[in-house]
C-alpha positions in Angstrom: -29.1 -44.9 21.5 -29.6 -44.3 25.2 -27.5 -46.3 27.8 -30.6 -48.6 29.4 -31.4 -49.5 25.6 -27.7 -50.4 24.8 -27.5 -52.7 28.2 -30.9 -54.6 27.3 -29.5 -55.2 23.6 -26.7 -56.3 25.1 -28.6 -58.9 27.5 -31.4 -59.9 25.2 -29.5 -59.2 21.3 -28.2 -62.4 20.2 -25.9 -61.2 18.2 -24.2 -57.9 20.5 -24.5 -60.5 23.5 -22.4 -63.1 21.1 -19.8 -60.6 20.1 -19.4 -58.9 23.6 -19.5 -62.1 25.0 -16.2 -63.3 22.7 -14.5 -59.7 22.8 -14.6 -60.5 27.1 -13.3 -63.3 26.9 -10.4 -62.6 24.2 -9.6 -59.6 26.6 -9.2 -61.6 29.4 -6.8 -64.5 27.6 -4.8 -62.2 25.9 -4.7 -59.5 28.8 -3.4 -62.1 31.4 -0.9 -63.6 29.1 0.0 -60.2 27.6 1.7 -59.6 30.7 4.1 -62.3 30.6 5.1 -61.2 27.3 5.1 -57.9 28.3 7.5 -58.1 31.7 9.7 -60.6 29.8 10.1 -57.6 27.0 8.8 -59.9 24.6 6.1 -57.3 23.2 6.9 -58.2 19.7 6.2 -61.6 19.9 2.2 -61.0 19.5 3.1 -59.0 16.6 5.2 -62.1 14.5 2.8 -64.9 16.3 -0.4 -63.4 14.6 0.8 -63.3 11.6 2.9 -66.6 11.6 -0.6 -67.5 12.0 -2.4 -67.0 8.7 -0.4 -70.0 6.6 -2.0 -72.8 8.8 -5.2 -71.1 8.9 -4.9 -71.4 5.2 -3.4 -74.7 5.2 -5.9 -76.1 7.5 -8.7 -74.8 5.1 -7.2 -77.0 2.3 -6.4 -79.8 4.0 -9.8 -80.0 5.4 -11.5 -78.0 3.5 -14.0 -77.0 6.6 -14.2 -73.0 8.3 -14.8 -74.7 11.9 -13.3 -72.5 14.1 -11.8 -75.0 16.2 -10.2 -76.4 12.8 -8.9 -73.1 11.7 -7.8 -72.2 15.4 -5.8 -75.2 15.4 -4.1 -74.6 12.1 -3.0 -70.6 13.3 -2.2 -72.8 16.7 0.5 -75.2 15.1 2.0 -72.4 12.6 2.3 -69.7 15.4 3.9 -72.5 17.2 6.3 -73.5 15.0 7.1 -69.8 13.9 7.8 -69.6 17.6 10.2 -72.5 17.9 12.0 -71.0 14.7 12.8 -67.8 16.5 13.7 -69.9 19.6 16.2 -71.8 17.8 17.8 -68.8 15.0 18.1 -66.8 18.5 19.8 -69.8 20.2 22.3 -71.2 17.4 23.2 -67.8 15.5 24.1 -64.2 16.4 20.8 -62.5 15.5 19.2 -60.6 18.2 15.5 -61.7 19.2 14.0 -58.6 17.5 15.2 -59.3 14.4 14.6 -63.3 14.2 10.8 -61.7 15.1 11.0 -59.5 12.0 12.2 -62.5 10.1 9.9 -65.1 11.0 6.8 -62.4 10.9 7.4 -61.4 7.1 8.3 -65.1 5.7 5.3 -66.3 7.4 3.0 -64.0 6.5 3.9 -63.5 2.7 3.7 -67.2 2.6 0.4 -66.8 4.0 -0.7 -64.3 1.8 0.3 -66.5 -0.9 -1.7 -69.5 0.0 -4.7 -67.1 1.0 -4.4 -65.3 -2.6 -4.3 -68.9 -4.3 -7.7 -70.2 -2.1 -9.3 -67.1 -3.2 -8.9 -67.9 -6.7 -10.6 -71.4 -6.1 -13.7 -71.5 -8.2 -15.7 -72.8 -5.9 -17.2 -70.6 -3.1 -16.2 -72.5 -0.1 -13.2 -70.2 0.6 -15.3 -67.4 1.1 -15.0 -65.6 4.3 -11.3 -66.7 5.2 -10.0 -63.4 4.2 -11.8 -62.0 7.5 -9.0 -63.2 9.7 -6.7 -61.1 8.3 -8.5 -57.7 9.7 -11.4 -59.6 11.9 -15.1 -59.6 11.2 -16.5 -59.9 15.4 -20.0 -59.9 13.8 -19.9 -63.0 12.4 -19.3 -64.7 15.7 -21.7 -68.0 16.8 -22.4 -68.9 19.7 -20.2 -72.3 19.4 -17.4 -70.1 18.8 -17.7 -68.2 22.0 -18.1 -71.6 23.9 -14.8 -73.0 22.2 -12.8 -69.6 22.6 -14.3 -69.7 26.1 -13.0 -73.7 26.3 -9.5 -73.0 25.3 -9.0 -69.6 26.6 -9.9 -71.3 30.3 -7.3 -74.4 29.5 -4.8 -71.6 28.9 -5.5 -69.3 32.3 -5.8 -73.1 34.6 -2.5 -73.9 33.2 -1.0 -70.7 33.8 -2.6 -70.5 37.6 -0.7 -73.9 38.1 2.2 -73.0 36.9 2.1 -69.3 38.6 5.4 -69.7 40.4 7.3 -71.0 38.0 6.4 -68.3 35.3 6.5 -65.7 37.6 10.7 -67.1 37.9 10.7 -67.6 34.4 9.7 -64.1 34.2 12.1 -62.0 36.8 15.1 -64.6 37.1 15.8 -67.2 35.4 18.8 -68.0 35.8 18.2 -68.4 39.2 15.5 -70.5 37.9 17.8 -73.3 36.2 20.0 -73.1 39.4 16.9 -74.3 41.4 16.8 -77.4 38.5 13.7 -75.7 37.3 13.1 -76.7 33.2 13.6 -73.2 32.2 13.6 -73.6 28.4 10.6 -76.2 28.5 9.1 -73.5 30.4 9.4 -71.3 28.0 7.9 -73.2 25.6 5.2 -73.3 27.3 4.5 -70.3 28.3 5.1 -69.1 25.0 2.5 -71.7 23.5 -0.3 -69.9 26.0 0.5 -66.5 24.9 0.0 -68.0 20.8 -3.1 -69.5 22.3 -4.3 -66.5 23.1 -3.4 -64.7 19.6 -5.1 -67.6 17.8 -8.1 -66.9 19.6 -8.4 -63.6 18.6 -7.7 -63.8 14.7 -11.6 -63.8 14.4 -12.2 -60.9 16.7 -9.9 -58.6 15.4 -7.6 -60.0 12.8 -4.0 -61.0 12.5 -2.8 -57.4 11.8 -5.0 -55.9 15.0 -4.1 -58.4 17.3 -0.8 -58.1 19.1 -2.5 -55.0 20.3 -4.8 -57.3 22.6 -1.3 -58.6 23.8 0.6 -55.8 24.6 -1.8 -52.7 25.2 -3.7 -54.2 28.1 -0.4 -55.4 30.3 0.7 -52.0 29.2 -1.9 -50.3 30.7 -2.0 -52.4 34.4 2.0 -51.8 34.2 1.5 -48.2 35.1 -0.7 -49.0 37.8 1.0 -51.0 39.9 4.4 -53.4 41.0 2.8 -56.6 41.3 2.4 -59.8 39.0 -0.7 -61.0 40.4 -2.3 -57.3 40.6 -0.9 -56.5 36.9 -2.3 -60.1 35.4 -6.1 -59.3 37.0 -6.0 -55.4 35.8 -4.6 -56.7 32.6 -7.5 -59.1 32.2 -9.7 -56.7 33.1 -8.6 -53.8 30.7 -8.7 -56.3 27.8 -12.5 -57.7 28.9 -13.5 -53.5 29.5 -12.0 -53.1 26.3 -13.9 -56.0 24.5 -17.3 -54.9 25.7 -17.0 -51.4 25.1 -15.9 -51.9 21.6 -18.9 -54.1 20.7 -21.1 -51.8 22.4 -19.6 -49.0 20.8 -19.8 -50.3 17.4 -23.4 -51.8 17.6 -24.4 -48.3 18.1 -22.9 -46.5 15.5 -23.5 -47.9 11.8 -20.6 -49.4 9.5 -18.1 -49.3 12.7 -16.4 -51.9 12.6 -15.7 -54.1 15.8 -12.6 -55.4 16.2 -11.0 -51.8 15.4 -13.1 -50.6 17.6 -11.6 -52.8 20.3 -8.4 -51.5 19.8 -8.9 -48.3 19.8 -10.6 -48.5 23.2 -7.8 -50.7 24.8 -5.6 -47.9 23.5 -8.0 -45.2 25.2 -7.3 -47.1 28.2 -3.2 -47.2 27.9 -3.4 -43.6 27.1 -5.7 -43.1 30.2 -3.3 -45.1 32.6 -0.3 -43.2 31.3 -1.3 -40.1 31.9 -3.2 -40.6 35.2 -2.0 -43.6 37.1 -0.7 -42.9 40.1 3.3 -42.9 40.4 4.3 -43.8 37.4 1.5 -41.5 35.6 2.6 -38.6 33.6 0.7 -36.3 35.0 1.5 -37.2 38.6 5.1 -37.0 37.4 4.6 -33.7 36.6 3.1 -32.3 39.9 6.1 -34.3 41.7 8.5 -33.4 39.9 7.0 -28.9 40.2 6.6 -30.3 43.6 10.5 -30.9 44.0 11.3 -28.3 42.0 9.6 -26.1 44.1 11.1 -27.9 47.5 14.8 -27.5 46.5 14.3 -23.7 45.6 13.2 -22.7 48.9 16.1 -25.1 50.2 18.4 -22.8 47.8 16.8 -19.8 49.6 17.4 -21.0 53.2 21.1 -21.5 52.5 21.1 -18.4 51.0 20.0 -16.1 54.0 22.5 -18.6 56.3 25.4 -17.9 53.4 24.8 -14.0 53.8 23.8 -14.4 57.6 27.1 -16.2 58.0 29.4 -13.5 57.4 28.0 -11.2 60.5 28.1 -11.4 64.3 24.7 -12.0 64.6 23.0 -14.7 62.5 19.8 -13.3 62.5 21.0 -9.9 60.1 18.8 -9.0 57.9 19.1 -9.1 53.9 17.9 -7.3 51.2 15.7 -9.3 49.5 17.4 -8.1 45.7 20.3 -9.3 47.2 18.5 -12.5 47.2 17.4 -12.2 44.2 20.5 -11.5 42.4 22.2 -14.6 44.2 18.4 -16.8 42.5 19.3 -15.2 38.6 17.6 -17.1 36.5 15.3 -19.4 39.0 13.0 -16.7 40.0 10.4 -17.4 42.8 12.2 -15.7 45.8 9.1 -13.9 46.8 6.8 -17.3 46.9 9.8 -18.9 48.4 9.9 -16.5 51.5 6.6 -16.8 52.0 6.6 -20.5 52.1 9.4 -19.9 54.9 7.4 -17.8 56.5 4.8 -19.9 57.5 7.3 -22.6 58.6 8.1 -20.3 61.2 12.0 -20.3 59.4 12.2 -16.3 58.5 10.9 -13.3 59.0 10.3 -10.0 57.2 11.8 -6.4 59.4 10.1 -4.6 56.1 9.1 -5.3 52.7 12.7 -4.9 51.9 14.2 -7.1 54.5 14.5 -10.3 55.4 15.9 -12.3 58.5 16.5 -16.0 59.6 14.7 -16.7 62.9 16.7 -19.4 65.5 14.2 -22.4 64.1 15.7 -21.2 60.2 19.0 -20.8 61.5 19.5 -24.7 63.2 17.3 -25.4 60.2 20.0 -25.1 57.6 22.7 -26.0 59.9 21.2 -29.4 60.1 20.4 -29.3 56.3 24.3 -28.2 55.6 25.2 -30.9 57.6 23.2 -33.7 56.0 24.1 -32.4 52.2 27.8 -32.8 53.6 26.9 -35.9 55.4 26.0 -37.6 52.1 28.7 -36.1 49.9 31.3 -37.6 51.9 
């Protein structure tokens, strides 16, 4: 399928339009939280939340017996919640570390939700039929009401965390200096932490509770590497997770018996493998061509000192050396040759032959001064 065909189906198909529609706005919920959770090294937390999730999913099936979206989403809501407030408190009143209440509350949760999923299955009616897709996400089944109420609750959760922007940012970086201000640091955290299960809740449909801390993490993973700031991090987050969405329906509306919300992460995790590698700074590759770039700096550094060591021990400063000379006092670091050369053209050396080598007056004051700043800091 050719690109212009892809777009239209994904302006005019009710269905691709549906599912790219909810994938967008999934990204965008979970990639601006995300961050939060990420910066707070709280990465984990997506992980347990989504599947702390499944037992009120099932329990709000059969108490209501209805697969409304906005029922079900409430039931994950309540149990991610409360799953969060029990690793809150086993973290506050015992000696467990957070990572480990996580692991805890995750596996109780979700065997117990596996449980109660395993008994509705057995029902013998077939009103329980579909429920099982929260578990790894079915994207193609979404309606169009359950775009318009992820789109409802994902914007409650993004206003409420624009208004309180300053006071998650200090929940975030300091809080300690937080509480000294007479900020509510732990009811902020509460609620903060009641967005971020917001956000998983709405994407057990899309991807499923075993895909979905992916959507939490990966995208604020990705903007981490590209920049410092909260406000730039949050946007690129929101925007990696939307790219991500859209991509992965489009991707798997063009190739049969792919499924979508899969498909979403493995784009999202495209695009963390992209920013690692490439990003500027703190990209892999650009750490790399610094780090040749320094290696490469401080060798001809070594060679300067070198001619000034030799140069040192005659009358005139501007003897020449053998370069082999040089080269025996560079074992094992090689590059003497390219090294000169990059001297050269400073204007630093300069060759008598192709044998020897001699400091001019600008290479001479040169390593003076860079002698006497190594000393400088060294003292």
């Amino acid at each position: 399928m050719d690109l212009s065909a892809l777009f239209n189906d994904l302006l005019f198909d009710y269905t691709l339009r549906t599912v790219a529609l909810g994938s967008a706005v999934l990204g965008i919920v979970s990639g601006a939280l995300g961050a939060y959770a990420v910066l707070r090294k709280q990465s984990l937390l997506g992980d347990a939340m989504s599947h702390a999730a499944l037992p009120g999913i099932a329990i709000a099936f059969l108490l209501t017996g209805s697969k409304q979206t906005l029922v079900l989403i409430l039931g994950a809501a309540i149990a991610g919640w409360i799953g969060t407030l029990f690793v809150m408190s086993i973290v506050r009143s015992t000696r467990i570390k957070f990572d480990s209440a996580l692991g805890m509350v995750l596996s109780v949760f979700f065997g117990f939700g596996l449980v109660l999923l395993t008994i509705i299955q057995k029902r013998p009616d077939a009103t329980q039929a579909g429920l099982d897709k929260f578990l790894f996400g079915q994207a193609a089944a979404l309606l169009e009401r359950d775009v318009v109420t992820m789109g409802i609750l994902g914007g409650v959760a993004i206003i409420t965390m624009t208004v309180f922007w300053k006071e998650f940012k200090l929940l975030s970086f300091d809080p300690d200096f937080g509480a000294t201000l007479g900020f509510p640091i732990k009811l902020l955290d509460i609620l903060l932490t009641t967005l971020i299960v917001l956000a998983i809740v709405l994407g057990l449909q899309t991807v499923g509770v075993v895909l979905m801390s992916a959507m939490i993490v990966a995208p604020a993973a990705a903007a981490r590497q590209w920049t410092d700031r909260l406000g730039t991090m949050v946007l690129l987050s929101s925007f990696f997770g939307a790219l991500a969405g859209i991509s992965g329906a489009l991707l798997s509306s063009s190739i049969q018996r792919l499924p979508t919300g899969p498909t979403i992460v493995l784009c999202i995790s495209a695009i963390v493998v992209v920013s690692l590698f490439f990003a500027p700074r703190r990209g892999l590759l650009w750490r790399w061509i610094r780090d040749r770039r320094n290696r490469g700096r401080l060798h001809v550094e070594a060679i300067l000192e070198d001619l000034y060591s030799l140069a040192s021990a005659h009358e005139n400063p501007e003897h020449a050396h053998s370069i082999a000379v040089l080269r025996l006092m560079s074992a094992g670091k090689g590059g003497v040759d390219k090294s000169l050369k990059k001297l050269q053209e400073r204007g630093l050396v300069r060759p008598l032959n192709s044998d020897q080598w001699a400091l001019t007056k600008a290479g001479i004051q040169e390593a003076r001064n860079m002698i006497k700043t190594r000393d400088g800091h060294n003292s």
